[in-house]
Every structure is written in C-alpha cells, then in structure tokens.
PyMOL commands that place a pseudoatom at each C-alpha (Angstrom):
pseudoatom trace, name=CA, resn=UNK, resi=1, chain=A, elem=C, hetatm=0, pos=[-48.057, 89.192, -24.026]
pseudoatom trace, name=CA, resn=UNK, resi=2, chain=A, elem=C, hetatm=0, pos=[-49.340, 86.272, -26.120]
pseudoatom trace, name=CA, resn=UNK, resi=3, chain=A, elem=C, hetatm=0, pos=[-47.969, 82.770, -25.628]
pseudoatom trace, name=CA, resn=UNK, resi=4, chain=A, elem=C, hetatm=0, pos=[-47.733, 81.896, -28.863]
pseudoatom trace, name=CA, resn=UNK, resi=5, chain=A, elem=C, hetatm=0, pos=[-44.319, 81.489, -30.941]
pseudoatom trace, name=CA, resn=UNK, resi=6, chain=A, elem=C, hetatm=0, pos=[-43.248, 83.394, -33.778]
pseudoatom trace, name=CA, resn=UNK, resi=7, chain=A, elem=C, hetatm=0, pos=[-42.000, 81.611, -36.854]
pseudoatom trace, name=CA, resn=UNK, resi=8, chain=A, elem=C, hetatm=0, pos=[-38.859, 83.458, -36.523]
pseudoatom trace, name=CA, resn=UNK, resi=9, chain=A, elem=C, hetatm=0, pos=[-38.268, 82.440, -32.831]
pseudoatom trace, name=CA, resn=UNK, resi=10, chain=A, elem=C, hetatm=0, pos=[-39.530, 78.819, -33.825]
pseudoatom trace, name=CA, resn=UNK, resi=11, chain=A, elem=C, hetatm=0, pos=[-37.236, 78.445, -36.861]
pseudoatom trace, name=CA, resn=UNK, resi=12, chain=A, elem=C, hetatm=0, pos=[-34.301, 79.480, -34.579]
pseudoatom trace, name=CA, resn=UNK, resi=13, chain=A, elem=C, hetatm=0, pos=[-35.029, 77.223, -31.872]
pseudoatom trace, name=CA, resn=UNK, resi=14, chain=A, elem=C, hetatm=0, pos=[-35.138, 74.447, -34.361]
pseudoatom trace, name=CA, resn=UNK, resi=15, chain=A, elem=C, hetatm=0, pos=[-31.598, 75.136, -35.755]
pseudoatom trace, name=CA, resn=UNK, resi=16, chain=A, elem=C, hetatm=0, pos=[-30.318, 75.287, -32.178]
pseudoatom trace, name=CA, resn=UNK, resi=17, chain=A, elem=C, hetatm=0, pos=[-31.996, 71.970, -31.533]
pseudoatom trace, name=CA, resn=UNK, resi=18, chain=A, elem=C, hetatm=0, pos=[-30.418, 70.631, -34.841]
pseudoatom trace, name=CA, resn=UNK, resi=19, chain=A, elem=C, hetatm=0, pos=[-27.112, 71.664, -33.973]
pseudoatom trace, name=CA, resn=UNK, resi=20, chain=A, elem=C, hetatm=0, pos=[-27.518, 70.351, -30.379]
pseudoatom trace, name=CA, resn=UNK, resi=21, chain=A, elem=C, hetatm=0, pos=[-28.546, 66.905, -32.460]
pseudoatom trace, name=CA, resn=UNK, resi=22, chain=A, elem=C, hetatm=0, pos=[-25.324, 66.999, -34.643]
pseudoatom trace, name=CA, resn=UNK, resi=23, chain=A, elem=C, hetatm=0, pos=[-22.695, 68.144, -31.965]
pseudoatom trace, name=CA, resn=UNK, resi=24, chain=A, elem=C, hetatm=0, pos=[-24.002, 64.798, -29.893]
pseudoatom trace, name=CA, resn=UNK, resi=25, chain=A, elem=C, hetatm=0, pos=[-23.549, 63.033, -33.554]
pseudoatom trace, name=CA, resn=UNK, resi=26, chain=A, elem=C, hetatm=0, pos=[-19.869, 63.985, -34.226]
pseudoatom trace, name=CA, resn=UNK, resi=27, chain=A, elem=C, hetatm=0, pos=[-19.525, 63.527, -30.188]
pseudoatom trace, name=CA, resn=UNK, resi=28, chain=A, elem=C, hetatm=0, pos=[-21.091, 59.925, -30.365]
pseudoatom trace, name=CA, resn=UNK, resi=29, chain=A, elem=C, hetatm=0, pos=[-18.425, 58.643, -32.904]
pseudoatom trace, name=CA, resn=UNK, resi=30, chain=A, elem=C, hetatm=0, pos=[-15.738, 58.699, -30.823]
pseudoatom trace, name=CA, resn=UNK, resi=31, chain=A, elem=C, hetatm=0, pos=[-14.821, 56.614, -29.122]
pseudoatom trace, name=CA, resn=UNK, resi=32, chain=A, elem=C, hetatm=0, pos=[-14.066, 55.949, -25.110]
pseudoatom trace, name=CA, resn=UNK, resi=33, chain=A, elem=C, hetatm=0, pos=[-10.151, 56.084, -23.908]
pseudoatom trace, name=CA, resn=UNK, resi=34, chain=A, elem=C, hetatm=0, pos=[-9.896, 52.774, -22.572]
pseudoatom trace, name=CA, resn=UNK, resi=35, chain=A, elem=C, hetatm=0, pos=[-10.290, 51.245, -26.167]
pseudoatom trace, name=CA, resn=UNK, resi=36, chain=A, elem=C, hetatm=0, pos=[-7.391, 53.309, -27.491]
pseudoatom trace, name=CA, resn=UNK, resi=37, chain=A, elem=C, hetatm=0, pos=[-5.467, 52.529, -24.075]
pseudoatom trace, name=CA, resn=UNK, resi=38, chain=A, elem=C, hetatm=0, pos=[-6.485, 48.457, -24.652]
pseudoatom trace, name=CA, resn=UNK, resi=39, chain=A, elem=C, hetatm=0, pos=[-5.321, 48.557, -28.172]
pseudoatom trace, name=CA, resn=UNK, resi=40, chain=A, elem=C, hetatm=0, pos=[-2.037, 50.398, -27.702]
pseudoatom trace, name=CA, resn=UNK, resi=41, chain=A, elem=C, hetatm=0, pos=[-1.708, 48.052, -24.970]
pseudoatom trace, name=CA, resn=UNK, resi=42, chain=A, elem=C, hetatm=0, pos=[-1.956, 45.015, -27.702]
pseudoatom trace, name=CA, resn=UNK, resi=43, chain=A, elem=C, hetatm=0, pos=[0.228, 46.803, -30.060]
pseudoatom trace, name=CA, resn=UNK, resi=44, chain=A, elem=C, hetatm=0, pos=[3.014, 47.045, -27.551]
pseudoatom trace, name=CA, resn=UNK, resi=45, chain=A, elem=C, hetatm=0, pos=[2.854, 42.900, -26.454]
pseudoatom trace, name=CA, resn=UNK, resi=46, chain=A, elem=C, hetatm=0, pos=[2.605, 41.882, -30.063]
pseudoatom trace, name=CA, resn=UNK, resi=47, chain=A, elem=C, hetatm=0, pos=[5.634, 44.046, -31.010]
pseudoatom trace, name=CA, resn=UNK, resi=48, chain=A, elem=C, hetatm=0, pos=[7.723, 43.605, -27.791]
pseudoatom trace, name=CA, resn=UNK, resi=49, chain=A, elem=C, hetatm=0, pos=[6.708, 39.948, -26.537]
pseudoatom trace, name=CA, resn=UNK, resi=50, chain=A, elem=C, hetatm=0, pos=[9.178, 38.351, -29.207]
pseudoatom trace, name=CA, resn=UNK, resi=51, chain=A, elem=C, hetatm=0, pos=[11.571, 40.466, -27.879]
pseudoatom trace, name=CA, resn=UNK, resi=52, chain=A, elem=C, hetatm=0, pos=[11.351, 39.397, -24.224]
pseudoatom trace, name=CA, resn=UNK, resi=53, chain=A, elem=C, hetatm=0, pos=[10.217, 35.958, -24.594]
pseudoatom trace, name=CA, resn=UNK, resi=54, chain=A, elem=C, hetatm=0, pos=[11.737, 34.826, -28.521]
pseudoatom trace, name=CA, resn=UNK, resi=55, chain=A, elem=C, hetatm=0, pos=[9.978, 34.111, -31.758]
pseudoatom trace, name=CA, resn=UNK, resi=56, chain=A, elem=C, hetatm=0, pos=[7.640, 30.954, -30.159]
pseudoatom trace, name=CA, resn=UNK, resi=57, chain=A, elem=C, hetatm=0, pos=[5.281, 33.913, -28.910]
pseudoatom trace, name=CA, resn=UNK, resi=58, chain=A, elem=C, hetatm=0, pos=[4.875, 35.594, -32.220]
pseudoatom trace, name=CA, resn=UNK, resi=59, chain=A, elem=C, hetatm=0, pos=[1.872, 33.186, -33.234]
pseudoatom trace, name=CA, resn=UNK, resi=60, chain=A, elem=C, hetatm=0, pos=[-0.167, 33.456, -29.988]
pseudoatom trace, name=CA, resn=UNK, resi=61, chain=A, elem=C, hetatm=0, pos=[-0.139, 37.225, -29.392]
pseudoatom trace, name=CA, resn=UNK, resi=62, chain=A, elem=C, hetatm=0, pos=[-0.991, 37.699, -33.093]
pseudoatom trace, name=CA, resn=UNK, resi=63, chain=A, elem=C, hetatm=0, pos=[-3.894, 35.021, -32.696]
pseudoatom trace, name=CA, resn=UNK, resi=64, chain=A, elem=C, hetatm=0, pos=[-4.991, 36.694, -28.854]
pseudoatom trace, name=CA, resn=UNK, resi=65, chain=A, elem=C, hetatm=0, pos=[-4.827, 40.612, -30.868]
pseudoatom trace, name=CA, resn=UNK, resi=66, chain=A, elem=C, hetatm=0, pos=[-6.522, 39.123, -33.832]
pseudoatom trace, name=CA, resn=UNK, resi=67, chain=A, elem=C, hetatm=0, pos=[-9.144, 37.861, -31.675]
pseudoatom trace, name=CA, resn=UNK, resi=68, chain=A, elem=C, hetatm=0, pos=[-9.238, 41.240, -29.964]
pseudoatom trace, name=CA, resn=UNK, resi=69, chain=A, elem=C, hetatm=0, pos=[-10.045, 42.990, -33.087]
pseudoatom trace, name=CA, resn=UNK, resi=70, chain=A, elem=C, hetatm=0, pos=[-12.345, 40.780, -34.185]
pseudoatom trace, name=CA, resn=UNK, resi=71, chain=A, elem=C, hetatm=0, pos=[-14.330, 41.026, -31.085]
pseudoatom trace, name=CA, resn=UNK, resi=72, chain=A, elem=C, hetatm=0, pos=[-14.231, 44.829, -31.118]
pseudoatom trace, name=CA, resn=UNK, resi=73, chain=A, elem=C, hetatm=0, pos=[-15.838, 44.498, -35.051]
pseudoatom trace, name=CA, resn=UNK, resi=74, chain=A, elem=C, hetatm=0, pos=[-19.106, 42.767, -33.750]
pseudoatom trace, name=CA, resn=UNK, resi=75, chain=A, elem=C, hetatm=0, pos=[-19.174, 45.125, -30.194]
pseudoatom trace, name=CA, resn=UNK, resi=76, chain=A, elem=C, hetatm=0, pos=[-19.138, 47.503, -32.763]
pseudoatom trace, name=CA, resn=UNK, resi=77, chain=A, elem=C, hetatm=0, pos=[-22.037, 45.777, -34.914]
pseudoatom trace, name=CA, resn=UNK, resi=78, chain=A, elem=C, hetatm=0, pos=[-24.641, 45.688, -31.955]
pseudoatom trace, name=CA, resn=UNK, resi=79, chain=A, elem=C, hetatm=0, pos=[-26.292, 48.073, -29.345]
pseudoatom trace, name=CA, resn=UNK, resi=80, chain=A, elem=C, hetatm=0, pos=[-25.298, 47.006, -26.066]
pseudoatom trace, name=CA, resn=UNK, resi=81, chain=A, elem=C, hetatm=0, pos=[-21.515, 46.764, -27.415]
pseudoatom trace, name=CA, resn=UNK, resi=82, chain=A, elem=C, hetatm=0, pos=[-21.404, 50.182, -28.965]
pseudoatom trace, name=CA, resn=UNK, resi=83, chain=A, elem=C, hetatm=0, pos=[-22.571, 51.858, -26.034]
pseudoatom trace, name=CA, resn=UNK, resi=84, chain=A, elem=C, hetatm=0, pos=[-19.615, 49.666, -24.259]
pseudoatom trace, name=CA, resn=UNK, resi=85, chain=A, elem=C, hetatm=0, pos=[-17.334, 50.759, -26.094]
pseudoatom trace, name=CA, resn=UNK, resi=86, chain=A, elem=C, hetatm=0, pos=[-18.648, 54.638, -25.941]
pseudoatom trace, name=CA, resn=UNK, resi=87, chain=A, elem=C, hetatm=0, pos=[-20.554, 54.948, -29.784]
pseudoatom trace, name=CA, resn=UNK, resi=88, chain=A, elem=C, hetatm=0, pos=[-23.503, 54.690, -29.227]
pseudoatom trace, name=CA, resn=UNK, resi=89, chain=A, elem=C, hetatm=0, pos=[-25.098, 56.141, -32.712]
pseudoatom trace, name=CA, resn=UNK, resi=90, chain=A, elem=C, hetatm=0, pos=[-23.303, 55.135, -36.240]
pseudoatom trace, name=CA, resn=UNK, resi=91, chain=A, elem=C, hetatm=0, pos=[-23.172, 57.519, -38.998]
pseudoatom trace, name=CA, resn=UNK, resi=92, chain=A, elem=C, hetatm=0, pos=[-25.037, 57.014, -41.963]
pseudoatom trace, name=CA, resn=UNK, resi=93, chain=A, elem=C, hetatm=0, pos=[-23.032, 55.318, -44.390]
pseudoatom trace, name=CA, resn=UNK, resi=94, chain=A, elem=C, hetatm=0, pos=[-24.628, 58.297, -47.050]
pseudoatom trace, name=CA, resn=UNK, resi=95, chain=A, elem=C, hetatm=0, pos=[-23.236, 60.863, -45.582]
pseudoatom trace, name=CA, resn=UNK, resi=96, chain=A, elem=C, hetatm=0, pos=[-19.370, 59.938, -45.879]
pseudoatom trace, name=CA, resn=UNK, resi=97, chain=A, elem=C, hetatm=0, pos=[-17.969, 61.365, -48.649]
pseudoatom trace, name=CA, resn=UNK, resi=98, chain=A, elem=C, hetatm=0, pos=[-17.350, 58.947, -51.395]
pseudoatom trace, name=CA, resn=UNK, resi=99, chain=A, elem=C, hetatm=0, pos=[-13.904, 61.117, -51.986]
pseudoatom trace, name=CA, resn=UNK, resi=100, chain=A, elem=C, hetatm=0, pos=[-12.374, 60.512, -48.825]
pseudoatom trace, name=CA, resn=UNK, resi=101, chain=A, elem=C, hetatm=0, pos=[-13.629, 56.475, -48.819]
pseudoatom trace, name=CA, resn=UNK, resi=102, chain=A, elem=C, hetatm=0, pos=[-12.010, 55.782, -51.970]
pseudoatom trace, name=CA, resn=UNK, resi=103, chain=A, elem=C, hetatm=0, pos=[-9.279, 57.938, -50.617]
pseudoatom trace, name=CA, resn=UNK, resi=104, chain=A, elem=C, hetatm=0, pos=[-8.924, 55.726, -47.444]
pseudoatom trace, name=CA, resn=UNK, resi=105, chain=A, elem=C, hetatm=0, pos=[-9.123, 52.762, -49.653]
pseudoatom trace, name=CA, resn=UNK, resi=106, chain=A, elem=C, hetatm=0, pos=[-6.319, 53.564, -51.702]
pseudoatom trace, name=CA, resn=UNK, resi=107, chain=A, elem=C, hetatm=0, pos=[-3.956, 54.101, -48.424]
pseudoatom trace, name=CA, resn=UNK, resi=108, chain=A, elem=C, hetatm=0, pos=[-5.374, 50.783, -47.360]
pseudoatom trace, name=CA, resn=UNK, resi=109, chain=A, elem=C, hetatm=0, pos=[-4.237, 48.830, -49.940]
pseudoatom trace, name=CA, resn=UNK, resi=110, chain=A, elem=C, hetatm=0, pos=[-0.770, 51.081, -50.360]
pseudoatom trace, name=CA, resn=UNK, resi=111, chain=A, elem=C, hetatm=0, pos=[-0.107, 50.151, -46.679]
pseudoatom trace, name=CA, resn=UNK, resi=112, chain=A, elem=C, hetatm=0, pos=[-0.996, 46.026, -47.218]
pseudoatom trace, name=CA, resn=UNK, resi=113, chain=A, elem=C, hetatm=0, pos=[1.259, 46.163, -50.485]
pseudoatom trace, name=CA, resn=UNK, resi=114, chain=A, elem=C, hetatm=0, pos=[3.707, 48.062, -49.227]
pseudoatom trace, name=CA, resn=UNK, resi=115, chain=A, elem=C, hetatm=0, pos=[4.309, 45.771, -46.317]
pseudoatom trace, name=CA, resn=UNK, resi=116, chain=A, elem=C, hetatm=0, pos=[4.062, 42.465, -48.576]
pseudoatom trace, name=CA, resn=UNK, resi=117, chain=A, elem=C, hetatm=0, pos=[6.840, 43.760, -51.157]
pseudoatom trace, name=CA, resn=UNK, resi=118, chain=A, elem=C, hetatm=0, pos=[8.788, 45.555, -48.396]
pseudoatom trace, name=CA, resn=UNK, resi=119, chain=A, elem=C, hetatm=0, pos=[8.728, 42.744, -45.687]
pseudoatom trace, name=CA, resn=UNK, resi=120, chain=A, elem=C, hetatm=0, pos=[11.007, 40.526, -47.669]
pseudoatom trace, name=CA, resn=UNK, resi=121, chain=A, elem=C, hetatm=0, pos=[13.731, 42.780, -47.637]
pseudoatom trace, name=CA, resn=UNK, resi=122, chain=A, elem=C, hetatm=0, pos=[13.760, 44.526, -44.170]
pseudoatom trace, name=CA, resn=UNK, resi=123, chain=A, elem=C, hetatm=0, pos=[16.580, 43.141, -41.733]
pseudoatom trace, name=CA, resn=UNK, resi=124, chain=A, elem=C, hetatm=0, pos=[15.250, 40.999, -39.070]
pseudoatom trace, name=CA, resn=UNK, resi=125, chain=A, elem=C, hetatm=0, pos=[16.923, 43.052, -36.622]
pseudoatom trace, name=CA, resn=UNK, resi=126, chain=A, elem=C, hetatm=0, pos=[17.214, 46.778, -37.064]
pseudoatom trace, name=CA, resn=UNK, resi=127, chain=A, elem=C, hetatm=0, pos=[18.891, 46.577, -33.721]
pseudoatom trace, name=CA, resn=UNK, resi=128, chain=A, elem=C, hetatm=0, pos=[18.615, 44.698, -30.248]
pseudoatom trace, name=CA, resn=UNK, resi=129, chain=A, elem=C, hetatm=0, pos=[15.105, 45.684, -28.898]
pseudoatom trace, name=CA, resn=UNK, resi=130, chain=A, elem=C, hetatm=0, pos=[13.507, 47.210, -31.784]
pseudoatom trace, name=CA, resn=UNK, resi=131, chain=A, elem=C, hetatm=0, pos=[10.118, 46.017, -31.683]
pseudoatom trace, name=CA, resn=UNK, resi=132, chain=A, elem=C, hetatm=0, pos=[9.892, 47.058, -28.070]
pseudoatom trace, name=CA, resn=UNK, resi=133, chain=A, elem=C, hetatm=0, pos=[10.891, 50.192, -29.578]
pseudoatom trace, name=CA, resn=UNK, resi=134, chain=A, elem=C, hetatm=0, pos=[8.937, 50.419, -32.382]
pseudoatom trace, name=CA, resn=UNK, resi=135, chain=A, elem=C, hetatm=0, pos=[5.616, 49.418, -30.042]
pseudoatom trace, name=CA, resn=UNK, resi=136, chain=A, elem=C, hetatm=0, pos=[6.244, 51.596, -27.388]
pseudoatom trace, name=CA, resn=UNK, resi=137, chain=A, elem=C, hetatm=0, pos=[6.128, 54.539, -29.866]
pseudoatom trace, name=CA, resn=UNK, resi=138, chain=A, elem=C, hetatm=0, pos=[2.715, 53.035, -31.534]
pseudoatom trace, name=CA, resn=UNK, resi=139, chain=A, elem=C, hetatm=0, pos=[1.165, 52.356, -28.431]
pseudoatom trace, name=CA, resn=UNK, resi=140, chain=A, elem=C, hetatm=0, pos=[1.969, 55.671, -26.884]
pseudoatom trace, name=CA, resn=UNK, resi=141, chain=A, elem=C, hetatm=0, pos=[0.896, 57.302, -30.138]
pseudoatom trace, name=CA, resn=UNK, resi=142, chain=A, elem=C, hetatm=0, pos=[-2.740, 55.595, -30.162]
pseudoatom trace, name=CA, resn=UNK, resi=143, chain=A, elem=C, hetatm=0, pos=[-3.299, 56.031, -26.630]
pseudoatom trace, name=CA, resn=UNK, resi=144, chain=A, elem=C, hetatm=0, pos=[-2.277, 59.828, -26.400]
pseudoatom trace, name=CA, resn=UNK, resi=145, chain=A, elem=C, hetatm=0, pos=[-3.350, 60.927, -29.419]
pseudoatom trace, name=CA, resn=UNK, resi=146, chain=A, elem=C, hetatm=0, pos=[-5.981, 58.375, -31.096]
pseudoatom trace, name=CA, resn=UNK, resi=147, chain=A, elem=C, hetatm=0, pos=[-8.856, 60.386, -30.156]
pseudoatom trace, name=CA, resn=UNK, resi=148, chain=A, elem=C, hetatm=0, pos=[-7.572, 63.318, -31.627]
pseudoatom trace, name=CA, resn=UNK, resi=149, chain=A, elem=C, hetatm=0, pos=[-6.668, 61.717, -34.893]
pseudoatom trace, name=CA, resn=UNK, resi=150, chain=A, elem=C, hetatm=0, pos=[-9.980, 59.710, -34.652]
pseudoatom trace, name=CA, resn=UNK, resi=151, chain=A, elem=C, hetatm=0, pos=[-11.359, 63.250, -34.667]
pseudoatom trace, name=CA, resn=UNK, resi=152, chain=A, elem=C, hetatm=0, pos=[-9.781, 64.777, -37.476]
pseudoatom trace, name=CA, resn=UNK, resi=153, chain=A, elem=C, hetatm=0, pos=[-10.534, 61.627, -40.017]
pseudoatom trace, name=CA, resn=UNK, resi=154, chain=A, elem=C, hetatm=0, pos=[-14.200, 61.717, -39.098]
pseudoatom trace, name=CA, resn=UNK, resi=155, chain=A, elem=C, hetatm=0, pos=[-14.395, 65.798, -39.669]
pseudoatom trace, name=CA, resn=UNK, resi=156, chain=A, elem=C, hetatm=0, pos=[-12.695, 64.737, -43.098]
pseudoatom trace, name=CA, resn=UNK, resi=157, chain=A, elem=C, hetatm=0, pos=[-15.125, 62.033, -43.689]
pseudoatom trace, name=CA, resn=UNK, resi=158, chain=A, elem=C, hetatm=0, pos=[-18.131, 63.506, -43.065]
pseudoatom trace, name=CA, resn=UNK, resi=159, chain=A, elem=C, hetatm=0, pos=[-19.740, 64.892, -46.194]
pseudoatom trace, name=CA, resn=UNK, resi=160, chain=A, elem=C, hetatm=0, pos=[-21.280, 68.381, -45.508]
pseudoatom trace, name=CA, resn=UNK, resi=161, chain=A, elem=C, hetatm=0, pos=[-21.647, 71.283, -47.658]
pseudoatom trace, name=CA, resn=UNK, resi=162, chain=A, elem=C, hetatm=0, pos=[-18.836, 73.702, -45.723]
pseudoatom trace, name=CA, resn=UNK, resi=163, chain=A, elem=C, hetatm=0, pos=[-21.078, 74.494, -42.777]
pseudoatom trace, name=CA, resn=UNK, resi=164, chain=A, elem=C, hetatm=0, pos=[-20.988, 73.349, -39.338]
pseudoatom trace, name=CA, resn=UNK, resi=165, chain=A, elem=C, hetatm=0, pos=[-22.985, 70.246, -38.700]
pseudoatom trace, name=CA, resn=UNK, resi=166, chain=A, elem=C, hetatm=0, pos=[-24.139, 67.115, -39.464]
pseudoatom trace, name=CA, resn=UNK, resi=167, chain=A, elem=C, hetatm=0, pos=[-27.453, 67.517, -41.362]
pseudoatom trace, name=CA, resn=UNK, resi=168, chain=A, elem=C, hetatm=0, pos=[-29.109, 64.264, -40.409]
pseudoatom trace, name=CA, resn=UNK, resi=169, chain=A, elem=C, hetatm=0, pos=[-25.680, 62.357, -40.453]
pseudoatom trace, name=CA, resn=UNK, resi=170, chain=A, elem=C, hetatm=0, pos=[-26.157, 60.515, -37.168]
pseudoatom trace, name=CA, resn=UNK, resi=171, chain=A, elem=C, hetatm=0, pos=[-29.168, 58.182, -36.324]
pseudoatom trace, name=CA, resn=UNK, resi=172, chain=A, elem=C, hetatm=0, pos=[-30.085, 56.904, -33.221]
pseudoatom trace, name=CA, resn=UNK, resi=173, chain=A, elem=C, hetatm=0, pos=[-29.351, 53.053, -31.987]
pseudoatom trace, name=CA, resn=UNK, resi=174, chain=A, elem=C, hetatm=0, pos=[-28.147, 50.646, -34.228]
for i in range(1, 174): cmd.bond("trace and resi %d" % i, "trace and resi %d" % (i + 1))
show_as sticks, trace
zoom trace
C-alpha cells in the first residue's frame, strides 16, 4: 500500500482540523466561572451594602465595582490577562455580524435611557430589603447561568453563513 494521501482523504482531514480550530474558537470566548462568580459577587454588595450598612456606602462600592470593571477591560486588552481570565483568543472584530452589533447597540442605549427617564420616578423603597433582593436574584442569575447566556449571544454574534463553524473567526494571542 502506498504512503501517500489522497486528495479526498487530505481535503477531509483538513475540514476536521478546521473544525477542531473553530470548536477551540467558540470554546476560547468564554469565559472562566470565577469571573461570573466575582461579578455576581459585586452585584450583590453594591445592591445590598446600602441596605445593611445605609446610603454612606453607596459611593465606595460603586467606585471599588467601577474599578473592578475597569480592571477586567484592560485584563481583557492583553495576553497574560486574557488567559487569566480564561479567553485566551479574541474574535475577529469582521466576523460579528454588523446586524446583531447595531442590534446590541440599540438595547444599550434603550437600557441607559430607560434608567435615566425611569430613575426619577421609581420609589426609593419598593419595600424593606429590596436591593438585597433585587441583587441576590442578579448575582445568582450571572453566576448560574452567565456562561450559558454568554454562549447563546456569541452563537448570535458570530457571522457565519448557516453552517457549523467559525471560518477563520478566531485568531491566536492578542
């Protein structure tokens, strides 16, 4: 028997390799639990602290979360912190589609104006406890199910042409 490959058997062991290449892509951009489990965490103090220890907290754990998140943007922006924090490839900002970005956009800003025109006329007390409440539920949410809805919104955001994979959408380090 000859050692040498048919194009057939060649072609097909290139589309397993590519498909090997985007299921570590999709894989890759998600994720690890303990950054849903810290944030949920900080959802929870800066919801329930003013309910425990009065409104004299509210600027400190909003300036200690805002810190938070503004350390997870540049872990996020280099390699040694995106491996940290379990993403260790970014996908190519080509290949998401423009319809769900201007879609995401859209809720973005509906959310911020929303909350602006809304704030002013929400009771400051729904009822004793309520932002305990109210973070609890959050918190648990992200940490139980943030992966899973992390999941879905990059399978919606990923531009592809209906069939499984990537087709080039990850690249290696950042």
């Amino acid at each position: 028997m000859s050692d040498r490959v048919t194009p057939p058997a060649e072609a097909a062991r290139a589309l397993r390799d590519i498909e090997r290449l985007r299921a570590q892509g999709r894989a890759s951009e998600q994720q690890s639990r303990w950054v849903g489990v810290v944030f949920g965490v900080a959802i929870f103090a800066e919801l329930a602290a003013p309910d425990f220890f009065g409104d004299g907290v509210r600027s400190g754990i909003s300036l200690a979360v805002t810190a938070l998140i503004v350390a997870y943007a540049v872990m996020l922006r280099t390699p040694r912190g995106g491996a940290l924090l379990g993403r260790p490839t970014r996908v190519r900002r080509s290949e998401i589609s423009p319809r769900f970005a201007r879609v995401a956009q859209m809720a973005i800003v509906a959310v911020v104006l929303l909350g602006f025109v809304g704030a002013p006329f929400l009771p400051d007390h729904l009822f004793p406890y309520a932002g305990t409440v109210a973070g609890a539920v959050l918190g648990a949410t992200l940490i139980l199910f943030g992966r899973g809805l992390q999941r879905g919104l990059n399978s919606l955001a990923m531009r592809g042409d209906g069939k499984h994979g990537m087709n080039g959408l990850a690249h290696g380090s950042r």
